[in-house]
C-alpha positions as YAML, in Angstrom:
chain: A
units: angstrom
residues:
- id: 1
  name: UNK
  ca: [-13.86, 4.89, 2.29]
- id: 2
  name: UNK
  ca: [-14.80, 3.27, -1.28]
- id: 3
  name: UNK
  ca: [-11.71, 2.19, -3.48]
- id: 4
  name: UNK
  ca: [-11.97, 3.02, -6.93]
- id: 5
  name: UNK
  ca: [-9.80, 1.40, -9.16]
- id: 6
  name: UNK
  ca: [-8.51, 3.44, -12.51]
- id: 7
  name: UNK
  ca: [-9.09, 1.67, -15.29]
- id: 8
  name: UNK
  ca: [-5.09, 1.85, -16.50]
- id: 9
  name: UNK
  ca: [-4.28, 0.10, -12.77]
- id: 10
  name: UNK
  ca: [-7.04, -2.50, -13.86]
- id: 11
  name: UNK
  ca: [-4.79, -2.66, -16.85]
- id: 12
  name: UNK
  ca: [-2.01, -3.04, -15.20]
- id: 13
  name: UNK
  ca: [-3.55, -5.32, -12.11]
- id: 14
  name: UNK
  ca: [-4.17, -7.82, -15.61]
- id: 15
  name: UNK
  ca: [-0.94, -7.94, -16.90]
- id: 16
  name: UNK
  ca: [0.66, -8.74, -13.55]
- id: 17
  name: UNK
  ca: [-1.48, -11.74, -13.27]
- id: 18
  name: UNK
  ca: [-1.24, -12.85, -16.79]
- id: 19
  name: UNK
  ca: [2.19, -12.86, -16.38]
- id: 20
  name: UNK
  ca: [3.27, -14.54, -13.39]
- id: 21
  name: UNK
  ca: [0.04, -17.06, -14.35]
- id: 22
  name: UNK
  ca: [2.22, -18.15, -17.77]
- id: 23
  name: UNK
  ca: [4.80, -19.16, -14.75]
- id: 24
  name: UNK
  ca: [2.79, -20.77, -12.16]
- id: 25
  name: UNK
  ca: [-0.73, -20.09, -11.64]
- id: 26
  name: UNK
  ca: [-1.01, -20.17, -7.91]
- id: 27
  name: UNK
  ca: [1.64, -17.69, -7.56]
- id: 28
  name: UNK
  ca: [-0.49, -15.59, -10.01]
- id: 29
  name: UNK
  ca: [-3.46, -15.72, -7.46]
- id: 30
  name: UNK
  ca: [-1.42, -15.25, -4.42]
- id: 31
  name: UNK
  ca: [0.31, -12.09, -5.75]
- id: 32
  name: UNK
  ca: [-3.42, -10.53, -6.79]
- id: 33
  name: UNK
  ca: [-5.30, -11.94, -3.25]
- id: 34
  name: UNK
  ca: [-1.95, -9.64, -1.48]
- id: 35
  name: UNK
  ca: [-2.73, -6.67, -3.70]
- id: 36
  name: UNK
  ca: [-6.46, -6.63, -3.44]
- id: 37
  name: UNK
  ca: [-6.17, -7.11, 0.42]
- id: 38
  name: UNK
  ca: [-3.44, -4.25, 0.85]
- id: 39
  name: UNK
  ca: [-5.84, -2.36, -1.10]
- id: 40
  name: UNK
  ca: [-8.77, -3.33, 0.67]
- id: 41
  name: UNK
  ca: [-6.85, -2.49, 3.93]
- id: 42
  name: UNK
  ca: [-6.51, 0.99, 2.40]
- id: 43
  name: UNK
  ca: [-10.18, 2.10, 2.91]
- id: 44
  name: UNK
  ca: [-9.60, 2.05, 6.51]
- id: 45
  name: UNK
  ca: [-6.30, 3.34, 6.59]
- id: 46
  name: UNK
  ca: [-6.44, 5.59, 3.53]
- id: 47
  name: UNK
  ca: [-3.09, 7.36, 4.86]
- id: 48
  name: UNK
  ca: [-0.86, 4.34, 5.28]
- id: 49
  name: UNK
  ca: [1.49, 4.86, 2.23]
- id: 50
  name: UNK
  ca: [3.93, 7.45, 1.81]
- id: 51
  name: UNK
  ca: [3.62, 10.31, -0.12]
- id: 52
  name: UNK
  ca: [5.17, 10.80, -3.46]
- id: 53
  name: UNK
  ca: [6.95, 13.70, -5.41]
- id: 54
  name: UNK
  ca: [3.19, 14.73, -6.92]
- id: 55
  name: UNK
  ca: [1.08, 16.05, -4.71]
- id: 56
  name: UNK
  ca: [-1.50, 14.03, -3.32]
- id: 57
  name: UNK
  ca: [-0.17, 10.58, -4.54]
- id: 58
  name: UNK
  ca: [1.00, 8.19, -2.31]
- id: 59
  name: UNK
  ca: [2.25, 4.70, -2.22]
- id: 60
  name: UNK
  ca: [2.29, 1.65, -0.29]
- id: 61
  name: UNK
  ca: [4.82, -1.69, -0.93]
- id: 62
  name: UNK
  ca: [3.22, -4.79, -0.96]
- id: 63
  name: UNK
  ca: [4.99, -6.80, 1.55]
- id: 64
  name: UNK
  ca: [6.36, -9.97, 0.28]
- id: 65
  name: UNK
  ca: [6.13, -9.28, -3.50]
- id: 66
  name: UNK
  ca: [8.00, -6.14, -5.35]
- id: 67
  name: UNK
  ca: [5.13, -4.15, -6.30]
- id: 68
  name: UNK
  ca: [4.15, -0.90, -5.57]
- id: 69
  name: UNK
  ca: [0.70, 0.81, -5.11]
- id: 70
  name: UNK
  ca: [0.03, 4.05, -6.22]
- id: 71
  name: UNK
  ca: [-2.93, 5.79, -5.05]
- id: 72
  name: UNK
  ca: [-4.87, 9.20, -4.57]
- id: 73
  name: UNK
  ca: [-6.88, 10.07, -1.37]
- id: 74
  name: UNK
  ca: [-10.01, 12.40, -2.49]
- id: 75
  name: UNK
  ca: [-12.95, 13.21, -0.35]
- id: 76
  name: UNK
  ca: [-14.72, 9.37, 0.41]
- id: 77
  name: UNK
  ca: [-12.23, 7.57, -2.00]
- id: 78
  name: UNK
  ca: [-9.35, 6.06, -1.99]
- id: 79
  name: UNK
  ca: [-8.36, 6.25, -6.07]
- id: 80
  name: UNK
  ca: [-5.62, 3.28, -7.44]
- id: 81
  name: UNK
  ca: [-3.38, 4.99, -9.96]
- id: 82
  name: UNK
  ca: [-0.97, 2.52, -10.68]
- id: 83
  name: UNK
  ca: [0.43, -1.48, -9.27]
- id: 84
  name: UNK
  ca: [3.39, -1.60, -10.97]
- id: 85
  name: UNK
  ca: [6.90, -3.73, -10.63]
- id: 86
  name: UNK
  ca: [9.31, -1.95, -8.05]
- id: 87
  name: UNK
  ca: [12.11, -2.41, -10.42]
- id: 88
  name: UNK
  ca: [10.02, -0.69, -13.15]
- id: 89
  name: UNK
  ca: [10.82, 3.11, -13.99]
- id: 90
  name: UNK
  ca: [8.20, 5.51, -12.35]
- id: 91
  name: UNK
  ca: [5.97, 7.15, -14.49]
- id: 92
  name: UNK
  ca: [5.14, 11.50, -14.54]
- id: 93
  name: UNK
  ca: [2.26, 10.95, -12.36]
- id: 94
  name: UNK
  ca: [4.23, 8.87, -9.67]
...
């Protein structure tokens, strides 16, 4: 399957990095290398999260760091809604 990003979890995928990267910028590139492989490991396992209160959104943890991946499953794509802070409120459309 092809992983599409949406362009507010590009947004979002930013902001984590700029952040941690003000704090120590090898941490910055570890925490997006463990995102972009969970994700990665999504087109081959496009059902490994759990599914979430809206239908057809799941998520999936990223193990070690407190994020969370939202994501859609549609025909041949695997759509990223959202990497957001576990400790963050979830949006509507979580």
């Amino acid at each position: 399957m092809k992983i599409v990003f949406t362009k507010p979890a590009l947004v979002e995928l930013e902001a984590i990095f700029s952040y941690i990267s003000e704090r120590n910028p090898t941490a910055a590139i570890a925490v997006v290398e463990r995102i972009e492989r969970t994700v990665s490991q999504l087109a081959h396992f496009p059902l490994a999260g759990h599914p979430k209160y809206k239908p057809g959104v799941r998520m999936i943890p990223l193990r070690r760091y407190p994020y969370l991946i939202f994501y859609k499953v549609e025909a041949t794509e695997v759509h990223i809604l959202s990497v957001r802070h576990g400790a963050r409120r979830p949006l509507e459309d979580e």
